[in-house]
Phi, psi and omega in degrees: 000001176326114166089356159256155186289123168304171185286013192245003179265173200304318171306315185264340225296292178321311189291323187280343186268014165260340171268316165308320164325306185290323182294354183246359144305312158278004156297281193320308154323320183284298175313316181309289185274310175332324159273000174236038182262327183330303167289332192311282176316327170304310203273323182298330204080348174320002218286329207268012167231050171258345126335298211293318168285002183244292219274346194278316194313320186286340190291315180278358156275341143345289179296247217338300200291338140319293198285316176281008151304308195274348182293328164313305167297324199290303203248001189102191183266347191276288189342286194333296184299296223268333126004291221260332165280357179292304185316302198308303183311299166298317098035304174282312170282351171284319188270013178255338151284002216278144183276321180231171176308340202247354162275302192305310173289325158332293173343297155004278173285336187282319200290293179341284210305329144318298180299285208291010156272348177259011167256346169305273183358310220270329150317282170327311187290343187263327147302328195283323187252332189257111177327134182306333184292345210233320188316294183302348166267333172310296175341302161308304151305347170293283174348304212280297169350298163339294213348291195288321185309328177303303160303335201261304213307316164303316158319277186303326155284055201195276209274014147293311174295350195243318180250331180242257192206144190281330192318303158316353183278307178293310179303345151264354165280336199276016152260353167307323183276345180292321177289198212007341170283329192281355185268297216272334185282343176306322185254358171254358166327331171264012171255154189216192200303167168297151187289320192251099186260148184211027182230155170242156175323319180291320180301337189278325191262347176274327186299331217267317196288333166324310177273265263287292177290344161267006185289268166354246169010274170310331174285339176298304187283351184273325167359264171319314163303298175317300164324312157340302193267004192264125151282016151278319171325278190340295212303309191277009180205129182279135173009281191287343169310290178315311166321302210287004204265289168347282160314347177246302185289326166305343184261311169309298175307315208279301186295314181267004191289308169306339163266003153278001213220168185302141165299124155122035157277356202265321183240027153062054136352146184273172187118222176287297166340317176288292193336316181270349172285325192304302212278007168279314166328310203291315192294311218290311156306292184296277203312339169281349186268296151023292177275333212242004210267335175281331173314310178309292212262359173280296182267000163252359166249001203068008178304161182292179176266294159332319180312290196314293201322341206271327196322295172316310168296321190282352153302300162330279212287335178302324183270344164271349152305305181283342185274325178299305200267305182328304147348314176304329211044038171276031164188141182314153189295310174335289169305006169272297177291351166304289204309327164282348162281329164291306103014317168306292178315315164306303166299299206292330163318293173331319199273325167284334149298316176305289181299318181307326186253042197026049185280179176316139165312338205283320172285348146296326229258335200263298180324327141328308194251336163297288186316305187292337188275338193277007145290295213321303185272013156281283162000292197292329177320303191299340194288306197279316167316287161308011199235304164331313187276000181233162186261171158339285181276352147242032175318280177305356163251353144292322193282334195258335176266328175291332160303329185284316164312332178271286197301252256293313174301267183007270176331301171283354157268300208294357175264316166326290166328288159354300184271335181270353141284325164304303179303335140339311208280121182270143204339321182271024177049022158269146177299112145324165192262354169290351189288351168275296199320308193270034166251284194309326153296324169306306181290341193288304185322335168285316183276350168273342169284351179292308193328269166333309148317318179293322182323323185264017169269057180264145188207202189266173192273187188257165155329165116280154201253151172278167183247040154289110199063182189265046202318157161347134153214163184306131194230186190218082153194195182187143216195154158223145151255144164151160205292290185279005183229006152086024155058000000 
């Protein structure tokens, strides 16, 4: 890399710290409420739909994120981006106003539909500006971005929620996303679409109605799961309704999701295809364990909420570990997702051991930070791998089917997680003390099916890239952005 300009020169410098801007905002947004949903659900009535505000959120990011692939290829990255932080900002002050749990979740859901329109962009733009030699260290500094929102965010939203108000924890991210909007749109204004496009309005409007149904679908079946387990549900919707909601929306899901995603993702094909099974796995595991881990240590060790909260930072700095030493390429990508769904499986076995035999919290908080460096070195790989595996003109509907392969996990660990504690949940609604254990054991499986999925990214050569810009080419490292994927 000897004699090209780094991401700190004057040519890249303003885009990366404004594209680092958007990532440590949403950093600040995930750590934040995640640690203060205890309260949230406490004051709210929330607790058998506490899941639900984790799984709806992934779900309208789902929709968002299906209409900004192709609105990307079509029109470039700035409509998108500058939409979805608009989304992201309302979003935060709707659920930071909210009067009951089913307000609180709308918010949410305003907030999702913000992230998937700013995470495509954040690919595209980065194909678009960047030498592929560059790509995997930015991935890494997005990783690193975490850190300080990680060290600081659980805290102070742990002793907002506890001494002032949880509310504030959302009215205060949201001038983080107002900064980042005035740091990043000045530099990305002069990008406008790929010169060689090869999607049309109707391809945009059958994708965008695609993501809608399967958003739908999915959000119809966690409903319903989730309801399964409220006993006020049950008494208004009878069993077989709630089956028969599940079963149409899980039917709804199965036919469109494969047709958002590369052919051959339905029999995990190598390639581009494994790649999106992996990181589906890969989500679905975490983030379901993830949303429950302050959940974990308030009710089963009695910790404070500002306590609970650091678990999630020592997750962080572990996923900024694994992004780091991936980053090196000392080993092939493929082998990079092994090893990090295993290292994952592992952290999550820890935790579900830790709990089942009430051992120290402190050996959940490490088993944590285990789990997060085996994201940092899966996660980031597939990010730099699909930016390899694509071209100019299907930058962006790639980049938009690995979100959805990140939300469709999301979604399906937090709701799954969700309806098996809520159904779980014993009369007086407190957690049995086997209901962790047995969560946490459940997602490790999912990170050993990543394994096994990664095993088959091995691949094929990369596209070539045009030479509009300075597009991709096979690089031998790996990286992610994103709000819910750690950018």
């Amino acid at each position: 890399m000897s004699g090209r300009p780094g991401l700190l020169s004057r040519e890249y410098r303003g885009l990366v710290v404004g594209l680092l801007a958007i990532v440590t905002c949403s950093a600040f947004e995930a750590m934040a409420v995640t640690t203060a949903m205890p309260v949230v659900a406490t004051d709210l009535g929330g607790e058998h739909g506490y899941g639900l505000a984790f799984s709806l959120f992934l779900t309208a990011s789902l929709a968002a994120t299906a209409a900004a692939g192709p609105w990307c290829d079509r029109a470039g990255p700035r409509p998108s981006l500058l939409v979805g932080l608009v989304l992201m900002t309302g979003g935060l002050v709707l659920a930071g106003g909210a009067w009951d749990f089913a307000a609180f979740t709308f918010g949410r859901m305003v907030s999702g539909a913000g992230t998937g329109f700013m995470i495509v962009p954040l690919y595209v733009i980065i194909g678009q500006t960047l030498p592929s030699a560059l790509q995997p260290v930015l991935f890494s500094w997005f990783s690193a971005a975490w850190v300080v929102p990680s060290l600081v965010g659980p805290y102070v939203s742990g002793i907002l929620a506890q001494h002032a108000s949880w509310r504030w924890v959302f009215f205060g991210v949201a001038p983080i996303v107002v900064a980042a909007v005035v740091l990043t749109w000045p530099r990305v204004r002069g990008l406008g679409a790929p010169e060689a496009t090869t999607i049309d309005p109707g391809e945009g409007r059958r994708r965008s109605l695609l993501g809608v149904i399967l958003a739908v679908g999915v959000a119809a079946a966690q409903w319903a799961a989730l309801s399964w387990g409220d006993p006020q549900a049950r008494a208004a919707f009878p069993p077989v309704a709630l089956g028969a909601v599940v079963l149409a929306g899980a039917g709804a899901a199965t036919m469109t999701a494969p047709r958002l995603m590369p052919p051959g993702v339905a029999r995990i094909a190598r390639g581009l295809p494994a790649v999106m099974v992996t990181r589906g796995f890969m989500t679905l595991a975490f983030f379901g364990a993830e949303a429950f881990i302050p959940l974990m240590l308030v009710d089963r060790y009695g910790l404070e909420p500002s306590i609970a909260g650091l678990a999630l930072t020592g997750g962080a700095l572990g996923w900024t570990a694994g992004s780091f030493a991936q980053a090196r390429g000392w080993l092939r990508k493929p082998t990079f997702l092994v090893l990090g769904s295993t290292v994952l499986a592992v952290g999550l076995a820890l935790i579900s051991a830790a709990l089942s035999g009430a051992l120290s919290p402190w050996l959940v908080a490490v088993a944590w930070v285990i789990a997060g460096a085996g994201m940092g070195l899966t996660v980031t790989t597939t990010s730099v791998l699909v930016l390899d595996l694509s071209d100019t003109a299907d930058r962006g509907r790639n980049s938009a089917s690995l979100q959805m392969a990140d939300m469709l996990g999301g979604v399906i660990g937090t709701a799954g997680a969700g309806t098996l504690y809520s159904l779980l949940l014993t009369p007086e609604r407190t957690p049995g003390p086997g209901v962790f254990s047995l969560l946490a054991g459940a997602l490790a499986v999912s990170a050993l099916l990543a394994a096994v999925a990664g095993a088959r990214a091995g691949t094929t050569a990369a596209k070539p890239v045009s030479s509009a810009g300075p597009a991709p080419a096979p690089s031998s490292e790996t990286t992610s952005p994103a709000p819910e994927d750690r950018a």
